[in-house]
C-alpha positions as CSV (number, residue, x, y, z in Angstrom):
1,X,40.8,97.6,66.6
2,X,39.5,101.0,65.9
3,X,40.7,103.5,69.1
4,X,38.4,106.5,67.9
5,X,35.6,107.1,70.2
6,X,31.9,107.3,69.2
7,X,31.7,110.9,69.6
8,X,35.2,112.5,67.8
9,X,36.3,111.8,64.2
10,X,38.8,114.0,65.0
11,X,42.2,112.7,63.8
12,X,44.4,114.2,66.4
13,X,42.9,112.2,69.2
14,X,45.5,110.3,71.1
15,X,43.8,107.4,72.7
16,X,44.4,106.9,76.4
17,X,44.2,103.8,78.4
18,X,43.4,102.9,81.8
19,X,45.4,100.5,84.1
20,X,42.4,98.2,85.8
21,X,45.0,96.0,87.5
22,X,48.8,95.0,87.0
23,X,47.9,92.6,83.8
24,X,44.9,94.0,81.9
25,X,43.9,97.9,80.9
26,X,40.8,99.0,79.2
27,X,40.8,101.6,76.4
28,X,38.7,104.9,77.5
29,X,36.4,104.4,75.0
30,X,36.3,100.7,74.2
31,X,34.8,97.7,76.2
32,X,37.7,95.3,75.2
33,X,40.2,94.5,77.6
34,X,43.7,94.6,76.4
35,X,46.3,91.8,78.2
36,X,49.4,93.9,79.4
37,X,53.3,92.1,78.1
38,X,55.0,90.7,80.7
39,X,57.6,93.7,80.2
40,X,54.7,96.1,80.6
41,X,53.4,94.5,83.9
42,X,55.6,96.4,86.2
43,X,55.2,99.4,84.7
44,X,51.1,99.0,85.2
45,X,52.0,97.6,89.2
46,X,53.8,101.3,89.5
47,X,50.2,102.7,88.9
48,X,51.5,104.2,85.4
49,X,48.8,105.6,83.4
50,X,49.2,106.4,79.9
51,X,47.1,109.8,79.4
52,X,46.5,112.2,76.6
53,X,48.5,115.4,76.4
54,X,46.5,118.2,77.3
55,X,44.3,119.7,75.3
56,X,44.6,117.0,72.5
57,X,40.5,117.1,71.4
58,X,39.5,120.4,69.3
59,X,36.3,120.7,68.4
60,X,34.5,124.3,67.3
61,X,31.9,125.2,69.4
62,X,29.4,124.2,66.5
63,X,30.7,120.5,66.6
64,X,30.5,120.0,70.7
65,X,26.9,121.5,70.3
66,X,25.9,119.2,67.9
67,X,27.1,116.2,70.3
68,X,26.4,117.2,73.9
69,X,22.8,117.9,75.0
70,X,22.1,121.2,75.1
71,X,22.4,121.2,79.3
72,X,25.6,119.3,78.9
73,X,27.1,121.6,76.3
74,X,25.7,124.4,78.9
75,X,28.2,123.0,81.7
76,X,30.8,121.3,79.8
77,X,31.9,124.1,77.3
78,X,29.9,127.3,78.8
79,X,31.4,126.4,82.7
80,X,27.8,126.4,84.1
81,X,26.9,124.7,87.2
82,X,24.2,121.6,87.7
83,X,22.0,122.7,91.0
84,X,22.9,121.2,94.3
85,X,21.4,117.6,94.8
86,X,20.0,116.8,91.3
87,X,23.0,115.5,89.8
88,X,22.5,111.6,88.9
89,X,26.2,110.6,90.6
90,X,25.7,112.6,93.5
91,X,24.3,109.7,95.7
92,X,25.7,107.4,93.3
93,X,28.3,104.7,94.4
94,X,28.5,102.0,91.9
95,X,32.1,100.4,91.1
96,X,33.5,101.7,88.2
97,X,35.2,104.8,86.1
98,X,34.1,108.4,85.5
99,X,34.9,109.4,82.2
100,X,34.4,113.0,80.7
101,X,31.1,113.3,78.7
102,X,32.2,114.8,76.6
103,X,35.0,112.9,74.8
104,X,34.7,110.0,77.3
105,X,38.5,110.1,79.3
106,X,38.6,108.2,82.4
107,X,38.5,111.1,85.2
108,X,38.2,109.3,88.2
109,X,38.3,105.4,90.1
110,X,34.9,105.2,91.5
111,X,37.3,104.1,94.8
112,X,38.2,108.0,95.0
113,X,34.5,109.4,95.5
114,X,33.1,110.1,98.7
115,X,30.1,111.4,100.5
116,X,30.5,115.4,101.0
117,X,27.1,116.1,101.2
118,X,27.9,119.1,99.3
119,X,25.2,118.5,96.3
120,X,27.4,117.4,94.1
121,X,30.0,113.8,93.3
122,X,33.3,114.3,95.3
123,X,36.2,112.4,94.7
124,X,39.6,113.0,96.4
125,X,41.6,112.4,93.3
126,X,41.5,112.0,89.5
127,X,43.3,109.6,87.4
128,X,46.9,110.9,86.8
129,X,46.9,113.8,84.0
130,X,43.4,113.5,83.3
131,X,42.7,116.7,85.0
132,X,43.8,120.0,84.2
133,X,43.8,123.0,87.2
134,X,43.2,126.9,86.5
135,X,42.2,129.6,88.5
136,X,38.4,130.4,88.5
137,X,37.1,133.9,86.8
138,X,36.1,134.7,90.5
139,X,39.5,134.8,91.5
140,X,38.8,132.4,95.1
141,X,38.3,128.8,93.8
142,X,40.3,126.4,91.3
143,X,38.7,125.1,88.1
144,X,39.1,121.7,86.9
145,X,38.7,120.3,83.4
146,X,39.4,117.7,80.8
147,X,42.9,117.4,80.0
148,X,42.0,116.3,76.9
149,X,38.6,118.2,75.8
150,X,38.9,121.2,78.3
151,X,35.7,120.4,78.9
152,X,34.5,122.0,82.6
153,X,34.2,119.6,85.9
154,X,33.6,121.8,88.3
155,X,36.1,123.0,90.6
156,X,38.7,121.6,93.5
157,X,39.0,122.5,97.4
158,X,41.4,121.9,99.8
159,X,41.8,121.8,103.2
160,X,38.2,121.3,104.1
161,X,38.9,118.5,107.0
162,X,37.2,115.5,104.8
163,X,39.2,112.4,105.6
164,X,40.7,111.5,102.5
165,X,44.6,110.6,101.4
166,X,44.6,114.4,99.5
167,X,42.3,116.6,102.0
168,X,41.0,117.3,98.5
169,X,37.0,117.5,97.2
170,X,36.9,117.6,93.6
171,X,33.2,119.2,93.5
172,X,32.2,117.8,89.8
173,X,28.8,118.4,88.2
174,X,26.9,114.7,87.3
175,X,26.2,116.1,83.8
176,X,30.2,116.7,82.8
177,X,30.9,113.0,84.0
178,X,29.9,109.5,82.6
179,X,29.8,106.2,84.9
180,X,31.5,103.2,83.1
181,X,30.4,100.3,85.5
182,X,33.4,97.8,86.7
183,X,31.6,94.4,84.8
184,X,31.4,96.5,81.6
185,X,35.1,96.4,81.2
């Protein structure tokens, strides 16, 4: 089975796999679903996720503009910002994964976003070590990004009174994300 997504030849990408329940797990960037051993079940039940180390996809900038679109290499490698409210996954709550789009790690559980009515998706959570946490050039808010790609998201609040199990909006622009629907995998 060839792990290597359709977007990076690179050869120090470490493939990382998403638990979809305690028996079966689904490769970030394959469609086949991969049966768990019986000695690997309880370690899946745990809600262990097997992630990339961070920052394990280098590209030059010449090689991410010559796979993102020009507005997603914009936000994604330049840390732009899609305009409030015309985002495709802002009003968007199919069942699924989020995965970077730009080297296509699972992000976020589509069970994690909420309505904010901020502009932009919100989710309370990402997917254990998928997302990476810096201060912002301004100095007030907290980036987030790829772990793998260090690609931009967007940035992360706290402490805003949203009911969630964090008190956590992960503020994400549409464009840095893609949707993976639930019967796809």
């Amino acid at each position: 089975m060839d792990l290597t997504p359709p977007l990076c030849s690179s050869s120090s990408f470490i493939p990382k796999p998403i638990i979809i329940n305690s028996t079966t797990l689904l490769h970030s960037h394959s469609t086949s679903l991969i049966s768990l051993h019986p000695s690997k079940k309880r370690a899946a039940a745990a809600g262990i996720v097997a992630m990339a180390a961070p920052g394990s996809l280098h590209k030059s900038e010449d090689e991410w503009r010559a796979i993102l679109s020009p507005r997603q290499f914009h936000i994604l490698r330049q840390k732009g910002t899609e305009y409030p409210g015309t985002g495709v996954y802002d009003k968007f709550f199919g069942e699924g994964v989020y995965n970077c789009a730009g080297c296509g790690t699972p992000l976020y559980r589509s069970t994690t976003k909420f309505n904010s009515g901020c502009g932009w998706p919100a989710f309370y959570e990402g997917l254990p070590g998928a997302i990476n946490r810096n201060p912002d050039a301004d100095g007030i808010r907290v980036e987030i990004t790829c772990a793998a790609c260090g690609g931009h998201l967007g940035h992360v609040f706290k402490g805003e009174g949203f009911r969630t199990p964090t008190n956590e909006r992960h503020c994400v622009n549409s464009i840095s994300l893609k949707f993976l629907p639930a019967d796809s995998y």
